[in-house]
N, C-alpha and C positions, 0 to 999 in steps of 0.2 A: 462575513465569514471569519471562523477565529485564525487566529496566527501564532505558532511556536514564534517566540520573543528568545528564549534561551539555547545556547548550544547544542544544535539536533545531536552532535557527536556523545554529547552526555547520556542520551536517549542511549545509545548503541553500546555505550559500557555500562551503562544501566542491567539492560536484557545480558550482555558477556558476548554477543557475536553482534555480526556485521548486518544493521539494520537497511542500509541501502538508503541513507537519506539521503546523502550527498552528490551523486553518480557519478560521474568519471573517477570525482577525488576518493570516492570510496576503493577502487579495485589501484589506486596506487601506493607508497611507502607513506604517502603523508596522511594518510588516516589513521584517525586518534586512538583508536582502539587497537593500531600495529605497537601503536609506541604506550600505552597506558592501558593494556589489558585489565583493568580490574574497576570495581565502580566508585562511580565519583563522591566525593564526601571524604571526612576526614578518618571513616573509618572502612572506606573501600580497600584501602589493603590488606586491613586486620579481617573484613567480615569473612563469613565462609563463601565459598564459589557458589554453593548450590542456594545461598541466603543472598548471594550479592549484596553482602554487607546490610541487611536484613536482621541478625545475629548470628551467634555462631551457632554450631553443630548443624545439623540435619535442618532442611526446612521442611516448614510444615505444611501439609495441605492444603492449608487456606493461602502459606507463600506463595506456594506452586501456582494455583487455580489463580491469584492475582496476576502474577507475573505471567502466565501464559495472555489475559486477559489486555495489560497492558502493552505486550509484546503486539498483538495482531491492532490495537488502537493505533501504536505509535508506524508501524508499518504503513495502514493505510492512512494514517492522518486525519483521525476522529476524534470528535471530545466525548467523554464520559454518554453525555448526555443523548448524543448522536448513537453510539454505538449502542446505550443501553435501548434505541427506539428499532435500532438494526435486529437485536436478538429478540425485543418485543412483536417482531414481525415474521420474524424467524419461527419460535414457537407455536405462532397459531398459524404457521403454514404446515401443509403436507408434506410427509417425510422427515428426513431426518434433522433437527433442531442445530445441530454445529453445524452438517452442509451447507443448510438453507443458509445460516448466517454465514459461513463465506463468501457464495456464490451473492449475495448480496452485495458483499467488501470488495469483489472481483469484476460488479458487474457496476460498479459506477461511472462513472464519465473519466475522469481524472486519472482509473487507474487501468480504463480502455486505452488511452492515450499513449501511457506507456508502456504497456504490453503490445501497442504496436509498432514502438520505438519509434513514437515522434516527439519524446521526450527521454531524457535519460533517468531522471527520477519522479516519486510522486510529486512531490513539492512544485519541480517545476511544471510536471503538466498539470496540475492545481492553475501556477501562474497564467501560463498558456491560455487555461479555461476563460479564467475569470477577465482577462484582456479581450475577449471574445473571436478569438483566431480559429475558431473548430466550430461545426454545423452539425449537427444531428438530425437526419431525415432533411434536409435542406435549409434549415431555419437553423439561424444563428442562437447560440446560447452561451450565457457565462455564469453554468452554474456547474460548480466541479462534481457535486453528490450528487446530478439527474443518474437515477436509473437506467438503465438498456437495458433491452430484449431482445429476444431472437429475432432476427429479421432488423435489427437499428442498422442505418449506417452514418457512419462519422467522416466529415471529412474537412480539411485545411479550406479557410474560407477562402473566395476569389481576390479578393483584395489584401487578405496577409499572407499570399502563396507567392507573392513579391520580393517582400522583404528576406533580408539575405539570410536570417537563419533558417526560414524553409526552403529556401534556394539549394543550400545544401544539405538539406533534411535527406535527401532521398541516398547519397551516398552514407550516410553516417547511421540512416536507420537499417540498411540491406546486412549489415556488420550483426542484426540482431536480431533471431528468430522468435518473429510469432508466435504465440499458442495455436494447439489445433482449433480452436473454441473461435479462434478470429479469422478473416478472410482479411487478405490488405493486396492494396495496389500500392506499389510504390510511384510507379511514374505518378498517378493520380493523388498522392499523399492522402488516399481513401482508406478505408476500412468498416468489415460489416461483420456483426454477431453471427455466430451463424446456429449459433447454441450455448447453451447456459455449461461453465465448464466443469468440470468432472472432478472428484477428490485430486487424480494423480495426476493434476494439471497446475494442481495449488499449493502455495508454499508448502512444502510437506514439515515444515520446521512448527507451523505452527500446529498446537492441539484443541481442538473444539472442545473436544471431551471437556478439559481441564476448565474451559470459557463458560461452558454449558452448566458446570458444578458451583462453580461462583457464584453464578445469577442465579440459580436455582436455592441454593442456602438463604438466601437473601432476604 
């Protein structure tokens, strides 16, 4: 599995708002983007806001259509390569080609995990994954990008349901509401799909449209 080697924070002044890599550290004072609003490089101060140091003036359509592109990668924590098999899947599904490819990015293992707050961010429920601490339908797995579907359920294996960070998982996750799209026990550190979820369930920050037009030029 790849691994970000460089400063996710850079990631987050890259895009100009708050990507959520970090979790806790993210919603305190000490995140990079409270104290260095603008992108990193030596010409992140000069470049324009809507170029994020891209060039100046106005960006252009193809900035836009990248940068929204890079935005939902770095969010869910995909390489090019992965995502671009995400949209190629996307497209020759039914319906509509930006939803699809959401509901793909939202229905993976890694980012079930954290939307049901037994992780604070992707990254670490990635970790989580791949340590093989979580079951799917009963059976162990350590693969953070397995798919769900309606009807999956997830839950904290019997033997890492022990050890003291799931000990305390169940007070630290009740602080953090579930999507409607998920079902969760807390006492059981469970949870199960209960449906594929809906545009106004999903980062609304992000624009398919713009994801959609990228690949499409291509």
């Amino acid at each position: 599995m790849a691994k970000t080697l460089s400063p996710v924070c850079k990631l987050c002044r890259r895009e100009g708002e708050k990507l959520f890599l970090k979790g806790e550290r993210c919603y305190t004072p000490k995140c990079a983007i409270e104290k260095r609003n603008f992108a990193p490089g030596q010409h992140g101060r000069t470049g324009s806001r809507g170029g994020r140091g891209m060039g100046t003036g106005r960006a252009s359509d193809f900035a836009r259509q990248l940068r929204a592109k890079q935005k939902a990668r770095r969010i869910y924590g995909v390489l090019e390569r992965q995502f671009r098999r995400y949209y190629d899947t996307a497209i020759r599904s039914r319906g509509l080609t930006g939803l699809t490819l959401l509901q793909i990015l939202e229905s993976r293992l890694d980012n079930v995990i954290f939307r049901l707050g037994f992780a604070s961010s992707r990254p670490q429920a990635r970790l989580l994954v791949t340590h093989g601490h979580f079951t799917v339908n009963g059976r162990r797995t350590d693969v953070p990008s397995m798919q769900l579907g309606q009807g999956d359920e997830i839950a904290v294996r019997e033997g890492s349901s022990k050890l003291s960070y799931f000990k305390d998982l169940n007070a630290v996750a009740e602080k953090r509401n579930a999507p409607a799209w998920l079902g969760r026990d807390l006492r059981q550190l469970s949870g199960t799909v209960t449906r594929m979820p809906e545009r106004a369930e999903i980062d609304g920050s992000l624009d398919e449209q713009l994801i959609v037009e990228y690949y499409s030029r291509r």
